[in-house]
C-alpha positions in Angstrom: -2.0 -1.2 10.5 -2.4 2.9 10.8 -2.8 5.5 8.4 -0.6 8.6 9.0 -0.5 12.0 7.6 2.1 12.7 5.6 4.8 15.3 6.9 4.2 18.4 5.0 7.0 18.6 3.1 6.4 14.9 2.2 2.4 15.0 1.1 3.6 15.1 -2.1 4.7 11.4 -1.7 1.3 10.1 -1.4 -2.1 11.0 -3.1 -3.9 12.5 -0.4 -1.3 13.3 1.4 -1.0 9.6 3.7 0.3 6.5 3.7 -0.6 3.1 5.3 1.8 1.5 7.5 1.6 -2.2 8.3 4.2 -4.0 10.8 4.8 -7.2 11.5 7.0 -8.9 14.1 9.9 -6.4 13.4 9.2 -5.9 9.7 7.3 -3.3 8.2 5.5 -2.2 5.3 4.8 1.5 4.1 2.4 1.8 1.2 2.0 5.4 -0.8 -0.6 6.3 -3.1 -0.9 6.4 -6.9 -4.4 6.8 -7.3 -6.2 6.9 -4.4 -10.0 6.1 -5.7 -12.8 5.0 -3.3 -12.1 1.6 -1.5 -14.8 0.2 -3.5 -13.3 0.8 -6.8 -10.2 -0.2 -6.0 -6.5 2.1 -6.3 -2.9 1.8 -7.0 0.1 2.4 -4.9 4.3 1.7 -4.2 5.1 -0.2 -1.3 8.0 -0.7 0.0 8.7 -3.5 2.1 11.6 -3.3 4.6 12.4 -7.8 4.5 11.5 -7.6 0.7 8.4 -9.5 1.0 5.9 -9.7 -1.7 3.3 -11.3 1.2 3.3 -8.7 3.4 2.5 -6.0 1.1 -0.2 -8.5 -0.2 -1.4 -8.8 3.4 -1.1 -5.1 4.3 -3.4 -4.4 0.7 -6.0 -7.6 2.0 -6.1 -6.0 5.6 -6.9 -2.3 4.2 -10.8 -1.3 4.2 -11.9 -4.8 4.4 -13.1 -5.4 1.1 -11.7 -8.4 -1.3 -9.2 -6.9 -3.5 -7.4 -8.7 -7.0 -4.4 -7.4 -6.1 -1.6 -7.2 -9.0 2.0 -6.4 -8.2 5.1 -6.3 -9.5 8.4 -4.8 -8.3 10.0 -2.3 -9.7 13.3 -2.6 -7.5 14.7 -4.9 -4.4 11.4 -4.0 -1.0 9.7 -1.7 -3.8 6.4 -2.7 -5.4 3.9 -1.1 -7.6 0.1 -2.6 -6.4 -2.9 -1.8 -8.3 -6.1 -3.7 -6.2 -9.6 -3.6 -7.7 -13.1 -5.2 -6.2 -13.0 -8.7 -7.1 -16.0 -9.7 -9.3 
């Protein structure tokens, strides 16, 4: 899993300006900002997820910063998923 900068005519995509990018065996998952928040409060992004699968955006969200997330998704349209991930009590 990386986190790249953004493109400049493409920051706009993502709070912050970056997105997280998770692959796996030949899949891949790209994840951009909503709200971007510190990783100990938790944030919301879209992922999309190039085999349509609702684990590996849930993996790619467990992986990032390391911290245990309640993650909530939902998708909005076939690979794309909105994620909102707060610090689990």
């Amino acid at each position: 899993m990386e986190l790249i900068e953004l493109p400049e005519d493409y920051k706009k995509c993502s709070s912050g300006g970056e997105a997280v990018v998770r692959k796996n065996n030949g899949s891949y998952t790209v994840g951009f900002w909503y709200t971007q928040g510190f990783l100990d409060s938790g944030f919301s992004l879209f992922a999309y997820s190039n085999d349509d699968s609702r684990t590996d955006v849930i993996q790619m969200v467990k992986e990032y910063g390391g911290i245990e997330y309640e993650i909530n998704l939902s998708e909005k349209e076939k690979g794309w998923y909105y994620v909102t991930a707060k610090v689990g009590e």
